[in-house]
N, C-alpha and C positions, 0 to 999 in steps of 0.2 A: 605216578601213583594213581590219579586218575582212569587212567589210561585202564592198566591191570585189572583195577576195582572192576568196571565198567567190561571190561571181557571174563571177566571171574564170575560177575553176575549173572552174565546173560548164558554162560555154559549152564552155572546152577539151574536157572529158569531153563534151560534144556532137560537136565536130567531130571526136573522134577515135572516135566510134561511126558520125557520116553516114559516114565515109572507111574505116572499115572492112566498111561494108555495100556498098561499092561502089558505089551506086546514083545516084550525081551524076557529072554529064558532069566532061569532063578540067577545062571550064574551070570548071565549078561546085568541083572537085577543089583544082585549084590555087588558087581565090581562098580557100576552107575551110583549105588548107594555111597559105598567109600568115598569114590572120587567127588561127590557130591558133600560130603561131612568136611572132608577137608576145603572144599573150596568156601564152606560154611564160616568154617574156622580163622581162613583168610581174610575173607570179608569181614568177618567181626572186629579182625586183627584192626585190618585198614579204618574201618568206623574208630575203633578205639580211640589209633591214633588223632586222627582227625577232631575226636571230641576234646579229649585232651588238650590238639595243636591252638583250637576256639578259645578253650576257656584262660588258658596261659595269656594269649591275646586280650582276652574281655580283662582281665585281671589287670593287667599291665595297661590298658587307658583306665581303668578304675572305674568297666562298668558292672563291674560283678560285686554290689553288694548284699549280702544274704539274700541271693535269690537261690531258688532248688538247683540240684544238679539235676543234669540233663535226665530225663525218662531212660531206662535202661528198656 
């Protein structure tokens, strides 16, 4: 899981360097955007899980009493 995250990031953090250098045509632009939204998406996925996989954990030693959910 790790792993994925951590290579999914670091493409994002690519495409969002090509697209801020300007220097790819609209359509080299637009397909770097796509593939950039879903690697978004991914990553949000993986965090999800992961906050979720925490709090089941905190829950279950009983250190989760009425404190906030995590910052979204």
């Amino acid at each position: 899981m790790a792993t994925s995250f951590e290579k999914n990031l670091e493409q994002l953090e690519k495409i969002v360097q090509t697209l801020e250098e300007g220097t790819a045509t609209l359509d080299q632009s637009l397909k770097a955007f796509e593939k950039g939204i879903n690697l978004s998406r991914t990553c949000q996925a993986e965090l999800d899980k992961a906050e979720k996989k925490i709090e089941i954990l905190l829950k279950e030693n009983g250190e989760i009493k009425g404190q906030e959910p995590f910052d979204e």
